[in-house]
Every structure is written in structure tokens, then in C-alpha cells.
matplotlib code that plots the C-alpha trace (Angstrom):
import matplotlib.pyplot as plt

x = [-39.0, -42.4, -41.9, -43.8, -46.6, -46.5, -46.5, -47.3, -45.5, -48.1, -47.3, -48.3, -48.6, -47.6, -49.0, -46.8, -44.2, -41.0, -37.7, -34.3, -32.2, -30.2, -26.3, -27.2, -30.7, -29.3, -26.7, -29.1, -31.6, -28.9, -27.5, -30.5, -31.0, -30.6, -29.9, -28.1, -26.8, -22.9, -22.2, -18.9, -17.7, -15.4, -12.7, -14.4, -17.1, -19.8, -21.9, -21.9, -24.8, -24.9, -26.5, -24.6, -24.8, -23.1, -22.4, -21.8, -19.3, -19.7, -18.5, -17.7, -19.5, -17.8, -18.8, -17.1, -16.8, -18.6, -19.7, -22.8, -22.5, -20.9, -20.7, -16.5, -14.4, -12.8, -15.5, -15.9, -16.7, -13.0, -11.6, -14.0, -12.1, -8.8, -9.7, -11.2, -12.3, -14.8, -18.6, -21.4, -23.8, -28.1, -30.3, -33.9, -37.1, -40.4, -43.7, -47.3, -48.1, -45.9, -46.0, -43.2, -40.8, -37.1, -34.1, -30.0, -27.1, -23.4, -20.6, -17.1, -13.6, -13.6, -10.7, -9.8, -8.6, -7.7, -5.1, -6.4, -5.6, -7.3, -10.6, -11.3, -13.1, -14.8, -15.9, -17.0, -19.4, -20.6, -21.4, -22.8, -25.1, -25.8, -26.9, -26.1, -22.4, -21.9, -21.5, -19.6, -18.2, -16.9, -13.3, -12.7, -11.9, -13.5, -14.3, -13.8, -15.6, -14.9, -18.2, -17.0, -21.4, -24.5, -27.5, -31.2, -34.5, -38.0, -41.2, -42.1]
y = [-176.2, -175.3, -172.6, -169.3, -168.0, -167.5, -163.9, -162.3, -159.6, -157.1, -154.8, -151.4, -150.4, -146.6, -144.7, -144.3, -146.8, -146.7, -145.2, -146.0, -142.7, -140.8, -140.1, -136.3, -136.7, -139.0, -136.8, -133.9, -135.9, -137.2, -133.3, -131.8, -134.0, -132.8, -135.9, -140.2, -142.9, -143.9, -147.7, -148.7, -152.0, -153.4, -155.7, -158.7, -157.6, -156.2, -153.4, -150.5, -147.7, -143.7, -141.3, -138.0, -134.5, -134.0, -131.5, -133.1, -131.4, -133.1, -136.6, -136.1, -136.3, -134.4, -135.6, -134.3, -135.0, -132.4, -131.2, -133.5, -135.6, -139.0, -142.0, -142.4, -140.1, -143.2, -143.4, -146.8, -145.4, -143.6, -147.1, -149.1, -146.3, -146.8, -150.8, -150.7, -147.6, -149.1, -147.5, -146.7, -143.7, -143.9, -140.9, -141.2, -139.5, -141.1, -139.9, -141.1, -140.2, -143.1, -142.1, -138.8, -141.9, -141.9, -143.5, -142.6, -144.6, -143.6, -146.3, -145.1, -144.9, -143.0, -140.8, -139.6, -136.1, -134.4, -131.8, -127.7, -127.5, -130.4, -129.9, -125.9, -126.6, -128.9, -127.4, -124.4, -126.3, -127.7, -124.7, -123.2, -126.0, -126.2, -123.2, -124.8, -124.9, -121.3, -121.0, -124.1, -125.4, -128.9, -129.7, -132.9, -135.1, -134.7, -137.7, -137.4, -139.9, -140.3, -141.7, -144.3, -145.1, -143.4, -145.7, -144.6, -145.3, -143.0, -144.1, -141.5]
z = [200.8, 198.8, 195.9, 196.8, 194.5, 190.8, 190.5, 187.2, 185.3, 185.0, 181.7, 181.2, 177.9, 177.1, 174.8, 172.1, 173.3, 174.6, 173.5, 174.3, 174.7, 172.6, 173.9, 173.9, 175.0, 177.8, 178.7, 178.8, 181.0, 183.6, 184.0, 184.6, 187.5, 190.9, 192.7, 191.4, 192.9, 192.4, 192.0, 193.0, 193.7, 196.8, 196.1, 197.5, 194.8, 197.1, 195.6, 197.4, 196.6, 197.4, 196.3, 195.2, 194.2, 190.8, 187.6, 184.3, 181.8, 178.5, 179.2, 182.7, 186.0, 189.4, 192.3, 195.8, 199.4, 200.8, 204.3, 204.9, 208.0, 207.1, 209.3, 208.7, 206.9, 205.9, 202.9, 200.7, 197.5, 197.7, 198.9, 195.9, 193.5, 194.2, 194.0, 191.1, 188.9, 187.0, 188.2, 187.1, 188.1, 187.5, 187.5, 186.7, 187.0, 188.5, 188.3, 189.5, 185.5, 184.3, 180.8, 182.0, 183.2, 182.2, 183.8, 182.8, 183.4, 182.8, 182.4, 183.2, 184.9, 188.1, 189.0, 193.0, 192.4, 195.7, 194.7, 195.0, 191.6, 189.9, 192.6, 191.5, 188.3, 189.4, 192.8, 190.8, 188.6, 191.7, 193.6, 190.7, 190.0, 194.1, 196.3, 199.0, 198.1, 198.0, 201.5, 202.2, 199.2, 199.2, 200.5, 198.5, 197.3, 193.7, 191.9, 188.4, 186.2, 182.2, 180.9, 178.5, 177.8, 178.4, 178.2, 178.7, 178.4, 178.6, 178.4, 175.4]

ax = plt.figure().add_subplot(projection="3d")
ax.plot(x, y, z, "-o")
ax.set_aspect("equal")
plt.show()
């Protein structure tokens, strides 16, 4: 089998450089996100990808089940979960003006919660930080996840 091409790394240097994030500043950065994608992993250890509406309350992100059309109710980040709680979730910011480019990730133990009780805080931060949960809020499950790392990276 012949090798494709030699492709080179092109490298872009940024005025002023590159910094690696701050907890606080990274935590500030991933919450004031609108949108991130939730990385679970299956039991077989297939990745599995979505993105996700969320609200972050100090070293926790809420994520729910809400009313958006989904394919199964039978959803395999929930399954992933209960398999194994380990995820991570990655917001980030891209821009045409690639000096304004920053990216967030949060390491942490994921937790189902599906009782009324345990879901209300969490749906209220949601529909507070999402207009178009005040109509419909979500019905759950919540997932809870403890952010054991935040690691990030801007490019000024």
C-alpha cells in the first residue's frame, strides 16, 4: 500500500502567544457558553458525542433530557452513565479572527438524577439560563456532573 502525502503542520503564530486557562477563567468561559458536547463512553469503549444545553453551578454542570425530538428515548449517554460515570464535556469558541480562539474542557463523574426533587434546582438554572425552557421545561432526567478538572486553553 503506498503512504499518502507528507502533509505539513502549518503554525500560526498569535500575537502575544497562547495561554493555558485559569480554573476560574475556565470555568467562567465554559458557563457563558450557550451550547458543548458531552463525551461519554459505552462499555465496549465506543465514544459517543452530543451536544447539550447546560448551566454550570460552581463545580457542577446540569444537563437534562429535554423535549427536543430524539431518535429513542432509550438514550446512550444515560446507558454510557450508568456503565461508566467517568465523562468529559468541551465548550469552545471559534472565530474567523483566530486570535479570539478558546476551547474548555471539564473532567468529571456524571450522576443520573431523575427524582422531582433532586431535578428542580437544576431545571430552574436551566430554564433560567434558556428561554426556550420556560414554556416547556425539561422533564428529566438531569445529569449531574461533579467536575473533578477544568482544563483550557485561549489563544490570548
Amino acid at each position: 500500500m503506498m503512504a499518502g502525502p507528507v502533509v505539513e503542520r502549518a503554525v500560526f503564530p498569535v500575537e502575544g502567544g497562547s495561554v493555558q486557562l485559569s480554573d476560574d477563567d475556565a470555568r467562567q468561559r465554559f458557563g457563558g457558553a450557550r451550547v458543548a458536547s458531552l463525551a461519554t463512553m459505552s462499555p465496549e469503549g465506543q465514544p459517543h458525542i452530543v451536544p447539550i444545553t447546560f448551566a454550570v453551578d460552581g463545580d457542577v454542570i446540569y444537563t437534562a433530557v429535554d423535549f427536543k425530538p430524539k431518535s429513542t428515548p432509550r438514550l446512550r449517554r444515560l446507558s454510557n452513565i450508568h456503565a461508566n460515570p467517568r465523562v468529559a464535556v468541551l465548550a469552545d469558541h471559534y472565530d474567523e479572527d483566530w486570535p479570539a480562539l478558546w476551547w474548555v474542557r471539564a473532567d468529571g463523574m456524571a450522576a443520573i438524577l431523575d427524582s422531582p426533587a433532586e431535578m428542580t434546582a437544576p431545571t430552574e438554572l436551566l430554564t433560567g439560563r434558556y428561554p426556550q425552557y420556560r414554556d416547556n421545561p425539561p422533564a428529566g432526567p438531569v445529569i449531574a456532573i461533579r467536575v473533578a478538572a477544568w482544563t483550557g486553553w485561549s489563544a490570548t
